[in-house]
LOTOR-453387 format. One record per residue (C-alpha): residue in one letter; x, y, z. Coordinates in steps of 0.5 Angstrom, whole numbers. Layout:
N
<tipa A <X Y Z>>
...
***
This chain:
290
<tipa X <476 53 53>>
<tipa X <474 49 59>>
<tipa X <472 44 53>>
<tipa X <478 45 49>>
<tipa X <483 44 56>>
<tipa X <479 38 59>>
<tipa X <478 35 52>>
<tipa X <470 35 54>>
<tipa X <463 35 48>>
<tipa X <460 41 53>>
<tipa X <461 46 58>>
<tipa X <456 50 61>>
<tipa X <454 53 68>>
<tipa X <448 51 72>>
<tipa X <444 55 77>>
<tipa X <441 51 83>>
<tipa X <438 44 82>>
<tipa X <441 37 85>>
<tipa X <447 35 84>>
<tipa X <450 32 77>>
<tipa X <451 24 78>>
<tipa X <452 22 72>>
<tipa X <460 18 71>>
<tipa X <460 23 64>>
<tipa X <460 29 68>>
<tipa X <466 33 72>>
<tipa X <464 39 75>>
<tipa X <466 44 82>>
<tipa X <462 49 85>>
<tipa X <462 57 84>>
<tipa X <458 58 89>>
<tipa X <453 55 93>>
<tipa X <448 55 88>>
<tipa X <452 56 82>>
<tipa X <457 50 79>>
<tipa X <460 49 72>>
<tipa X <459 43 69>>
<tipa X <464 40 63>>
<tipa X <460 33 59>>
<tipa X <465 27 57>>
<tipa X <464 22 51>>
<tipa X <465 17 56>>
<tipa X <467 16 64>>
<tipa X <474 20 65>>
<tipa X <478 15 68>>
<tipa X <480 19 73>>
<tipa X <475 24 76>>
<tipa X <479 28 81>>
<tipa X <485 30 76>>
<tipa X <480 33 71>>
<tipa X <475 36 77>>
<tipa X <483 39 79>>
<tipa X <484 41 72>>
<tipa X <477 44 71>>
<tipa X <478 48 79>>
<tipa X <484 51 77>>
<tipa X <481 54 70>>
<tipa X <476 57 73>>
<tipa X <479 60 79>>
<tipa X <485 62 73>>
<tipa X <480 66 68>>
<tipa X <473 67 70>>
<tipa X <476 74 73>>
<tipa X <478 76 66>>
<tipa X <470 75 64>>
<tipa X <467 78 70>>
<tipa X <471 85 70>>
<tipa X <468 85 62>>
<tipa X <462 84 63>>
<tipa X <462 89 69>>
<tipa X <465 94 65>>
<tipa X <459 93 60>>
<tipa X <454 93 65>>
<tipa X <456 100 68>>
<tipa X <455 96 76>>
<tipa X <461 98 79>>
<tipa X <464 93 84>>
<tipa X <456 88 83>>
<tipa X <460 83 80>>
<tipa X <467 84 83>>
<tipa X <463 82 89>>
<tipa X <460 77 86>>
<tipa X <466 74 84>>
<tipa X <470 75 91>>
<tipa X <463 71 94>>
<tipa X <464 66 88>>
<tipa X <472 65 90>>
<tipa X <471 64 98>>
<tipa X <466 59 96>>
<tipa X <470 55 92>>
<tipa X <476 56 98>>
<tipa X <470 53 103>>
<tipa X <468 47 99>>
<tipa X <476 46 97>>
<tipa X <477 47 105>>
<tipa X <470 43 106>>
<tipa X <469 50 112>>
<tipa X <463 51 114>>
<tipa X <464 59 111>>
<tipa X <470 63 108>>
<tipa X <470 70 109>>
<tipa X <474 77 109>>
<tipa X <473 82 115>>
<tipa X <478 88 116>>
<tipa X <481 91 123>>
<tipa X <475 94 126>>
<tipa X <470 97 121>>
<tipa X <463 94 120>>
<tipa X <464 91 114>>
<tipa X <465 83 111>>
<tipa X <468 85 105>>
<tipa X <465 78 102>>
<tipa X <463 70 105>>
<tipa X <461 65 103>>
<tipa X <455 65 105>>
<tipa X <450 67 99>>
<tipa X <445 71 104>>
<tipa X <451 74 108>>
<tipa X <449 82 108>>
<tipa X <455 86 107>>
<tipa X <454 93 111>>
<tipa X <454 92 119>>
<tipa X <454 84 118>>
<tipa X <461 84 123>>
<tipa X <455 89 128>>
<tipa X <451 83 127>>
<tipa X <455 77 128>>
<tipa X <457 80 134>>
<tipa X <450 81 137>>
<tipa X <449 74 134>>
<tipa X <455 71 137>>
<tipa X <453 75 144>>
<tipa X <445 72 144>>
<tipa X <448 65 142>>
<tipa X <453 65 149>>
<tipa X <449 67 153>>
<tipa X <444 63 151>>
<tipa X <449 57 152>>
<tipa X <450 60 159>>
<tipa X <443 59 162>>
<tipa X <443 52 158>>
<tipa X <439 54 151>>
<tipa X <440 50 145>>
<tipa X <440 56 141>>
<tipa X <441 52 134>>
<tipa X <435 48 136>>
<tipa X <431 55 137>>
<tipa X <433 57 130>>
<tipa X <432 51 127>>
<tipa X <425 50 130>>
<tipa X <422 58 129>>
<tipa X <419 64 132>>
<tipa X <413 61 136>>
<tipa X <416 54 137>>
<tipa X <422 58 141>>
<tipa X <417 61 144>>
<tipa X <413 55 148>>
<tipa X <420 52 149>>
<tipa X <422 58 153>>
<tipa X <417 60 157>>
<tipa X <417 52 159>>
<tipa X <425 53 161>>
<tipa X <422 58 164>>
<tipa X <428 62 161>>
<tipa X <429 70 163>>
<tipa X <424 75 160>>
<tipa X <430 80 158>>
<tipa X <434 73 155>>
<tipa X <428 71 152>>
<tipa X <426 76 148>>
<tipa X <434 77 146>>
<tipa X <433 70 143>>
<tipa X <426 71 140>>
<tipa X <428 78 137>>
<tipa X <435 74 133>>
<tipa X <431 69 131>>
<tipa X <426 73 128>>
<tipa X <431 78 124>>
<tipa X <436 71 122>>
<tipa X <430 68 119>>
<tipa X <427 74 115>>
<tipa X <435 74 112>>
<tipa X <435 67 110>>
<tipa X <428 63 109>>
<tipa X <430 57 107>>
<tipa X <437 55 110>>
<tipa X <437 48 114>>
<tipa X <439 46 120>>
<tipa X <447 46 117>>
<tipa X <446 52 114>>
<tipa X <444 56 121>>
<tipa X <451 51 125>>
<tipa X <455 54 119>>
<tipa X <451 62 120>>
<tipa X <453 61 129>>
<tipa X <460 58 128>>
<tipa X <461 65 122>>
<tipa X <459 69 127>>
<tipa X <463 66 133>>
<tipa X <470 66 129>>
<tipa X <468 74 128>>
<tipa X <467 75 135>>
<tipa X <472 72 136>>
<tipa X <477 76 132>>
<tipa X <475 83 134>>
<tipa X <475 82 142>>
<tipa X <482 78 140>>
<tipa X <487 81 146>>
<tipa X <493 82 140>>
<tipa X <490 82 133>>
<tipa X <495 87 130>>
<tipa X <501 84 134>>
<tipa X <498 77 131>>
<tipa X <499 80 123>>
<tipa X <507 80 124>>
<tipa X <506 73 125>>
<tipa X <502 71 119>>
<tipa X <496 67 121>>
<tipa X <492 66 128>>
<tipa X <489 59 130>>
<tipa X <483 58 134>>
<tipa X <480 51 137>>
<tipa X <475 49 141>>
<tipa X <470 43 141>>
<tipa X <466 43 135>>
<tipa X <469 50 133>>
<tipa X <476 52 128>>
<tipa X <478 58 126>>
<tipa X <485 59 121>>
<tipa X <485 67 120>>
<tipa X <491 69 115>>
<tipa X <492 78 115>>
<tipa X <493 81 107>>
<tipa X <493 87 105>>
<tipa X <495 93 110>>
<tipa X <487 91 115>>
<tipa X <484 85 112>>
<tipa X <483 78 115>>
<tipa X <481 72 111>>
<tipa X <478 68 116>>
<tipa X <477 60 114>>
<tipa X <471 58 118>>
<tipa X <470 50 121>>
<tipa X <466 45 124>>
<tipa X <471 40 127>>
<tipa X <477 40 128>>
<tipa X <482 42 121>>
<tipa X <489 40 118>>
<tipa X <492 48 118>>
<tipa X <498 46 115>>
<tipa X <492 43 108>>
<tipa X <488 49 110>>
<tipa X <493 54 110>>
<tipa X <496 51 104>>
<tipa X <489 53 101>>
<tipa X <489 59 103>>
<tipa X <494 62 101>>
<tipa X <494 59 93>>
<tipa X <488 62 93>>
<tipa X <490 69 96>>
<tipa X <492 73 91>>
<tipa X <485 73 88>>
<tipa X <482 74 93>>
<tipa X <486 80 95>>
<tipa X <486 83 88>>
<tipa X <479 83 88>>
<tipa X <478 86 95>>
<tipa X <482 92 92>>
<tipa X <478 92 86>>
<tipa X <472 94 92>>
<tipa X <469 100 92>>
<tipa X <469 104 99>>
<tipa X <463 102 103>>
<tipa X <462 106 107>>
<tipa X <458 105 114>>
<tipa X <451 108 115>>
<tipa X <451 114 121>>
<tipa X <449 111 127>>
<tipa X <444 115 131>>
<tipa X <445 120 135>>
<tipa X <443 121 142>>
<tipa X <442 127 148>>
<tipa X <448 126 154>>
<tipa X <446 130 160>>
<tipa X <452 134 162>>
<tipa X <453 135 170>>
<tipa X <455 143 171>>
<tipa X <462 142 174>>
<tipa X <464 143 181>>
<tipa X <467 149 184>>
***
């Protein structure tokens, strides 16, 4: 299809890999390391009309062949997630966000990022806590990012020569440790975007008027370095657009919603998640006093 509608020699998707530079080639991103890829005879003389052509194909049918091949496969939910997580990603590099994702109200799920390495089941438990180490680290005048940039051992030395509280410093080390082990390979932008993702959802659950926002459609947040567009859908879902630097919210939000309507129908389509039991403890009960 892709080849017939763009008049193209070849289509294909490619995984991983530099990016194309050829004149002959058009091409948009599924997600961080996937893009479909479309060959011309000859340099298009108008490449961004035929990668908007080639975007607007892909976000309108790949839906159609991932709920058949799901079917076939017998994964339910697997590629629908795939797909939502494919869609965000095409959203952030339209929004050029450092992340797109989708959390709800008050469970501790992110529905979908992104962000190929964001766990799903208590990611929103996790950004918090990430969010908490990174202000307090701020607050005693540790660059946090660096550390995660830098690793275990040298955020250790570092530390130990700020002279940084051993509670905070083995708060930082612990988070740099679990961070890390999820995401192996991410560089410095990749931990900037994973910080900022973490912000914006701490900032959305300690949100003083979350739910008398919903009515007005839209809550905006900016500060130095940070932005935030969370647009409501559903009945309990945020989709949150995630950014670097300061951002047009009237091109944002135009973004957001021409691409909401997928996004929804494929969180509906999601199966329940349902959170692991959290464990249980003793609390000692004081006898009442006469």
């Amino acid at each position: 299809m892709a080849r017939r509608e763009l008049g193209a020699e070849d289509a294909r998707v490619e995984i991983g890999g530099t990016e194309p530079a050829d004149d002959c080639l058009v091409w948009v991103r599924l997600s961080e390391s996937r893009r479909v890829v479309v060959r011309f005879a000859q340099p298009t003389v108008d490449r961004e009309k035929a990668r908007e052509r080639l975007l607007t194909l892909v976000e309108a049918y790949s839906g159609t062949a991932a709920a058949a091949s799901e079917q076939r496969m017998g994964a339910p939910g697997a590629l629908t997630q795939a797909l939502l997580n494919e869609q965000l990603g095409m959203l952030s590099e339209r929004l050029d966000a450092a992340r797109v994702l989708v959390i709800d109200d008050t469970s501790p799920v992110i529905w979908g990022s992104s962000d190929p390495f964001q766990r799903s089941m208590g990611g929103v438990e996790e950004a918090m806590r990430t969010a908490q180490v990174l202000a307090s680290s701020t607050e005693a005048g540790v660059d946090f990012l660096q550390m995660l940039v830098d690793g275990v051992s040298e955020a250790g030395r570092k530390l130990a020569e700020l002279r940084v509280p051993r509670q905070l410093s083995d708060a930082i080390l612990r988070e740099i440790d679990l961070l890390r082990g999820e995401r192996p390979t991410v560089d410095a932008g990749g931990w900037r975007a994973v910080l900022l993702s973490a912000r914006a959802i701490a900032r959305m659950r300690h949100h003083p008027v979350l739910k008398a926002v919903r009515p007005r459609a839209r809550s905006v947040m900016r500060e130095e370095g940070f932005g935030l567009l969370a647009k409501p859908f559903a009945s309990s879902y945020w989709i949150l657009a995630v950014f670097d630097r300061d951002f047009s919210e009237l091109h944002a939000e135009g973004a957001v919603v021409r691409a909401l309507p997928r996004v929804e129908r494929l969180v509906l389509a999601l199966p329940p998640s349902n959170p692991p039991p959290t464990k249980g403890r003793v609390v000692r009960l004081r006898p009442a006093k006469d």
